[in-house]
C-alpha positions in Angstrom: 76.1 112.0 111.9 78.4 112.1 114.8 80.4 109.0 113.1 81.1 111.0 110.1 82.1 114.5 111.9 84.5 112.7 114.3 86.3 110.8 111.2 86.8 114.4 109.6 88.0 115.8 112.5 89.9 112.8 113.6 92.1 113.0 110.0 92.7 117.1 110.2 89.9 117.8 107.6 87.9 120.3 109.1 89.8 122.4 111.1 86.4 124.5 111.6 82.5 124.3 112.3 82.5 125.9 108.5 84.6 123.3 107.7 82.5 120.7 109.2 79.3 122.3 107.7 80.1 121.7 104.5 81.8 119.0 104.4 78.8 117.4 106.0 76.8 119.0 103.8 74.3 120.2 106.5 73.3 123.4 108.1 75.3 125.6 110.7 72.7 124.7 113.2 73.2 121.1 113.0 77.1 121.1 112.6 76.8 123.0 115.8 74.4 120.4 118.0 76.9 117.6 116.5 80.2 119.4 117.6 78.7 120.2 121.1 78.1 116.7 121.6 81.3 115.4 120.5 82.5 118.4 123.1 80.0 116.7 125.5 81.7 113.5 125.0 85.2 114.6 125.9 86.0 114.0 122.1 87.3 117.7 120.8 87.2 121.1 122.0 85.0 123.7 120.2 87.3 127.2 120.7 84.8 129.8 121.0 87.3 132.4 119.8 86.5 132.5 115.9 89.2 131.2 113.4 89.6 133.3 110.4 90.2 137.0 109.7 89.3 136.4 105.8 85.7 137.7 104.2 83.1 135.8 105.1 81.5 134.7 109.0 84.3 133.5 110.9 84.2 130.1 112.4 85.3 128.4 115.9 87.8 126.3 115.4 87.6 122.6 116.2 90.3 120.3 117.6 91.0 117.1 119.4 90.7 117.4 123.2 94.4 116.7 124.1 92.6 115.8 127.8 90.1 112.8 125.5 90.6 109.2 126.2 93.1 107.2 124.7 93.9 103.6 123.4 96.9 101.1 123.9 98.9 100.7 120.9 101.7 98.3 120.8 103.8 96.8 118.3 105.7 93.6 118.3 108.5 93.5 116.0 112.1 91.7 115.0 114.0 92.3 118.0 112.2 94.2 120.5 108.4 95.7 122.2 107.0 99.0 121.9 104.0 100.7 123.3 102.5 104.2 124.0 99.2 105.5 124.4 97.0 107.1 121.6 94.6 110.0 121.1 92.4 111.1 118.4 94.0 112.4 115.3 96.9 110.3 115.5 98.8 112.2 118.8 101.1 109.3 120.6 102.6 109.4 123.0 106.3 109.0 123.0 106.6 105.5 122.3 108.0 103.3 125.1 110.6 100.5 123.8 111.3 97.2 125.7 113.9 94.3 124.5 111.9 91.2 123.7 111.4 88.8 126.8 113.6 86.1 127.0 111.0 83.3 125.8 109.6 84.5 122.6 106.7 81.9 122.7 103.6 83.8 121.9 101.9 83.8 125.0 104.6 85.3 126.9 105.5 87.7 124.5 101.5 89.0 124.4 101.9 89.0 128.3 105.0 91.3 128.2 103.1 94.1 125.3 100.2 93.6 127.5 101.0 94.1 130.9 103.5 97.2 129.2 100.4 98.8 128.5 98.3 97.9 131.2 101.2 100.1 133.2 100.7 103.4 130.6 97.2 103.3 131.6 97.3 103.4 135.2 99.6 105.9 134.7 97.3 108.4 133.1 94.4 110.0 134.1 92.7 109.8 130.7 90.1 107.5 130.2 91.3 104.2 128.6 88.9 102.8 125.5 91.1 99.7 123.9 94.1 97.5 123.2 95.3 97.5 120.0 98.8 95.3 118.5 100.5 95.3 115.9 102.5 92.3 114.3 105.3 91.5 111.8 103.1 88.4 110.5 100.1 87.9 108.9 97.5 87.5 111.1 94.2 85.7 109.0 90.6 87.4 109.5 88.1 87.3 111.2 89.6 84.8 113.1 92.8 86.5 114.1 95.5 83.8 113.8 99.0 84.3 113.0 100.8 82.4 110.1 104.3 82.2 108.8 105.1 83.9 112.3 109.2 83.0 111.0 110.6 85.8 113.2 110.2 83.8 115.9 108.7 80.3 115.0 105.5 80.3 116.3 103.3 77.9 115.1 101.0 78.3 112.3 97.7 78.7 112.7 98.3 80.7 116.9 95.6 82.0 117.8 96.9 85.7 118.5 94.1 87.3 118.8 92.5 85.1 121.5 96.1 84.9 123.6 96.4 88.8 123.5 92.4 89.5 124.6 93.5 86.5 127.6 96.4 88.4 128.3 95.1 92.2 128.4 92.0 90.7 130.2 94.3 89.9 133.0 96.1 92.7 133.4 95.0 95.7 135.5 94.4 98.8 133.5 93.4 101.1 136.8 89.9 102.6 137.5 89.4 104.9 134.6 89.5 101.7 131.5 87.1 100.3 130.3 86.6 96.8 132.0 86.7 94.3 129.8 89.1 96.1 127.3 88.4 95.5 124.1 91.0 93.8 121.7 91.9 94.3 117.9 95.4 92.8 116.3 96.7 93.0 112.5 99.8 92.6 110.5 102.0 95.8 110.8 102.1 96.9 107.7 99.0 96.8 106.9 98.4 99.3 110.0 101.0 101.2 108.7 99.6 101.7 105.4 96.3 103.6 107.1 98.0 105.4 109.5 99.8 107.2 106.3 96.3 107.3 104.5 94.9 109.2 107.2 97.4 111.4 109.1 100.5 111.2 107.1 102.3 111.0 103.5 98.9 109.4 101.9 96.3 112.3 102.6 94.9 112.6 99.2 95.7 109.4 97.3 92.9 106.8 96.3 95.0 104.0 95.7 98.0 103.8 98.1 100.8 101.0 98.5 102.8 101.2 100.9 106.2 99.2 101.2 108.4 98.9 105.0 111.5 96.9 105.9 111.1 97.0 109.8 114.0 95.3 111.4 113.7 92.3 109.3 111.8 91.7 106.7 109.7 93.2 104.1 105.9 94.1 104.3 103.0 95.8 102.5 100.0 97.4 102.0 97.0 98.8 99.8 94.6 101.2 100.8 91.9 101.9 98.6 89.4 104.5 98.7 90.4 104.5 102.8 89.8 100.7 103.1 92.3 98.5 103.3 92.8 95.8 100.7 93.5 92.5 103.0 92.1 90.2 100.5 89.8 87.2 101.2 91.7 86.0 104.8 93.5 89.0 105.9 96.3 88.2 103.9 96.5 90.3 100.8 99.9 91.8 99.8 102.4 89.8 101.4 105.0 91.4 98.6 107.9 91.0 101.0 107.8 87.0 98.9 107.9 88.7 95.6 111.2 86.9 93.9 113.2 89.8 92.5 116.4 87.9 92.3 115.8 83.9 91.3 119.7 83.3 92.2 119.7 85.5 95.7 120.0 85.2 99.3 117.8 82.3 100.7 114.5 83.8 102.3 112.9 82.7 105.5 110.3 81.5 103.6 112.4 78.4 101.9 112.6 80.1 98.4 115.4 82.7 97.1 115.8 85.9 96.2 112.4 87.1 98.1 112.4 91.4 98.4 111.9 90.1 102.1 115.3 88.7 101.9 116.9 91.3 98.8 116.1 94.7 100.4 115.9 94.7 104.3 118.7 95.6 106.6 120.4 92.3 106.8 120.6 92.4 102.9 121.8 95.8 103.1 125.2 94.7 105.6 125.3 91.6 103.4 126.0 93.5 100.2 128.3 95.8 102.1 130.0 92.9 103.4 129.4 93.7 106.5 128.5 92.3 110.3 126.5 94.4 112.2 126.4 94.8 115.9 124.5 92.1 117.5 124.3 94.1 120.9 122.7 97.2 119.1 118.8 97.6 117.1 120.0 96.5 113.6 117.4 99.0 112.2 119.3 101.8 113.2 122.6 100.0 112.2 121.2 99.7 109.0 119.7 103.4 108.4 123.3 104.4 109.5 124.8 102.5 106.6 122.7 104.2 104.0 123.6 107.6 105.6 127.3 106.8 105.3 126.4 106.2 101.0 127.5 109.9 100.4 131.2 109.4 101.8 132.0 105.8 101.7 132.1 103.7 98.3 131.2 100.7 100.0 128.3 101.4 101.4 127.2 103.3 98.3 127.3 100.3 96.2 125.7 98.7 99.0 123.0 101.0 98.6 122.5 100.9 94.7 122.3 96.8 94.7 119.6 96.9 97.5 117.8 99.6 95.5 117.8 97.8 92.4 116.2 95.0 93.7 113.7 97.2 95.7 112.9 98.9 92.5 112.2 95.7 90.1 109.8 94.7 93.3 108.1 98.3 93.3 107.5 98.1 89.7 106.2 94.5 89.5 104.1 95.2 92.5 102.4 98.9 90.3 102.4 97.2 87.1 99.5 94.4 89.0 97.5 97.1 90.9 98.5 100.9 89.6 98.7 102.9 92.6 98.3 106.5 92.3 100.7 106.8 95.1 103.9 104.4 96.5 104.8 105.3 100.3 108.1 104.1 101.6 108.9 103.7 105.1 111.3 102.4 107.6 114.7 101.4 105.8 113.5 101.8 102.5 112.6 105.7 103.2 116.5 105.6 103.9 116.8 104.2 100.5 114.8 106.3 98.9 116.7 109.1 100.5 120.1 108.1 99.8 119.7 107.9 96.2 115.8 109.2 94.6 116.6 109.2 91.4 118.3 105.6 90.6 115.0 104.0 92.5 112.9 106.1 91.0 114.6 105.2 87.5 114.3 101.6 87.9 110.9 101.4 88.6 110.2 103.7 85.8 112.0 101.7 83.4 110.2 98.2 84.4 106.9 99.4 85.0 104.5 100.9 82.3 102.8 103.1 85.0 106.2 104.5 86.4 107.1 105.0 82.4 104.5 107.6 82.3 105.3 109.4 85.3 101.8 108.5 87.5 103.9 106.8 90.3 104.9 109.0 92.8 107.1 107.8 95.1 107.4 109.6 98.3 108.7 108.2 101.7 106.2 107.7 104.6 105.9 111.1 107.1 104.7 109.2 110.6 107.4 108.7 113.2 106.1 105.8 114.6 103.6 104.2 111.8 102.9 100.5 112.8 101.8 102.1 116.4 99.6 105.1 114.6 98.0 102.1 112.9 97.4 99.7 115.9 96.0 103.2 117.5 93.5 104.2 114.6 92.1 100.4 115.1 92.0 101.0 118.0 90.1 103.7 118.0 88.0 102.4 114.8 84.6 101.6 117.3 84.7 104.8 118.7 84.8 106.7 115.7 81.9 104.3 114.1 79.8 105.4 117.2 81.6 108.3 119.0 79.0 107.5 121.8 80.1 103.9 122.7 83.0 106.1 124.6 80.5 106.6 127.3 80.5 102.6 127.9 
């Protein structure tokens, strides 16, 4: 019971012990003992002031206890580090971003996210449950290898998993964590995907894809019912190798025309015909350029070809697996921004769901949504068995 309660509270569903009770479907009395011992734990606060002014008993109001312990979540991506630490209901802290090291071999680049958050938790004096990373690769389960690693050559087959659990093992996490620290890393994406399910612009759907250009790249996701869809190795929905354009720009992968390689933010300046900055984050560069699509012609048609192509890959993607939802985040939120109705318009003209109007596209609401999603698993053992917190 106290597995269930802390999920619902974790994801903003029951704001109240009412709440709670029925969505439990147990009596006041029991919702009470379970909420006084997630209070017990140092998991929420139970505000003794009753919420409510309507008809009907009033009832306290339950919340995340901003003093609870916390996870590491980090995030490796394109061209740089970032890390923060992580609370229930999906509260970061303001991220902390770091260029990447100046070997990009895996092991020291684990070293340098590790020992970055090694220093957030001796900085804190909340309790520190977990490591948690987030990569732009897929990363195989159970097993936890990376392949295709092509951002920065690693080899196939590097066993991630096992380097980062070496390298956080190492580092010193001060007296309040949990000693050893346990582990988790996934692809990006995917922990993008159910940080929107739970806390941001997913909350209601059952059958959520979500689609991110990062800094380079393409990645996505399903989340189904709350699970995530990561197929029979962890590799499910790599749609960034979708060919939308046979004749296009070559992709990392060896083939052409990839959405990885059509609709990320080096496509984007290359349609423009434009460099970018090398000494500045070409994310930013990029989301720049799409804001810019209002007053300059250039980078409007920039826009619209890179939308095109997004939207023939959106629509091949709904056509397979009819989402009831389609999230967009990092540049393609810009995108989608910059100009709603042509996307929307092209995936409704090549796919038969977005024909009839059941594919809402919205753009993604989290800030920070790869780290959101290395913190929830994170956090995943704890909210199985909101008593393992206690060690």
């Amino acid at each position: 019971m106290l597995g269930p309660a802390l999920q619902l509270i974790h994801t903003g569903q029951t704001p109240t012990r009412s709440a709670l009770t029925r969505a439990l479907d147990v009596t006041r009395a029991t919702a009470g003992a379970v909420t006084a011992e997630l209070e017990a734990l140092g998991l929420i606060t139970v505000d003794s002031r009753p919420a409510g002014g309507g008809r009907g008993r009033p009832s306290h109001r339950l919340a995340i206890d901003p003093a609870g312990p916390v996870v590491i979540a980090g995030q490796i991506h394109a061209d740089g580090l970032s890390v923060t630490l992580a609370g229930l209901g999906g509260l970061l802290d303001p991220p902390v971003h770091l260029p990447l090291p100046a070997a990009t071999d895996p092991v020291r680049m684990l070293r340098a996210v590790a020992e970055a958050g090694a220093e957030l938790a001796r900085g804190t004096a909340r309790r520190c449950l977990g490591a948690a990373l987030a990569l732009p690769n897929p990363v195989t389960e159970p097993d936890g290898t990376a392949l295709a690693a092509l951002h920065f050559a690693w080899p196939s087959g590097t066993p991630v998993a096992d380097l980062y659990d070496v390298e956080v093992g190492r580092a010193d996490h001060g007296p309040r964590a949990f000693d050893p620290l346990p582990t988790s890393i996934a692809n990006d994406a995917n922990l993008a995907a159910l940080a929107e399910y739970r806390h941001g612009a997913g909350r209601g759907a059952r059958h959520l894809l979500l689609v991110t250009s990062g800094h380079r790249g393409v990645g996505g996701a399903l989340v189904i019912d709350g699970r995530l869809h990561t197929g029979s190795a962890g590799l499910a929905l790599e749609v960034g190798h979708l060919t939308v354009d046979p004749q296009g720009r070559p992709c990392q992968c060896g083939n052409r025309g990839c959405l990885n390689s059509e609709t990320d933010p080096d496509a984007l300046f290359a349609a423009a015909g434009l460099t970018p900055d090398p000494d500045r984050p070409l994310l930013d560069q990029a989301r720049a350029l799409c804001r810019s699509a209002a007053e300059d012609e250039r980078a409007r048609a920039a826009v619209e070809h890179v939308i095109d192509r997004l939207g023939l890959g959106l629509a091949g993607v709904a056509n397979i697996l009819n989402p009831d939802r389609v999230v967009l985040s990092g540049l393609h939120l810009d995108l989608l921004e910059a100009a709603p109705d042509r996307l929307r318009a092209v995936v409704a003209e090549r796919s038969l769901w977005g024909r009839s109007g059941r594919v809402p596209i919205v753009g993604a609401e989290l800030a920070h949504s790869a780290l959101a999603g290395a913190a929830e698993m994170g956090w995943r053992p704890y909210l199985a068995d909101p008593q393992s917190v206690q060690g």
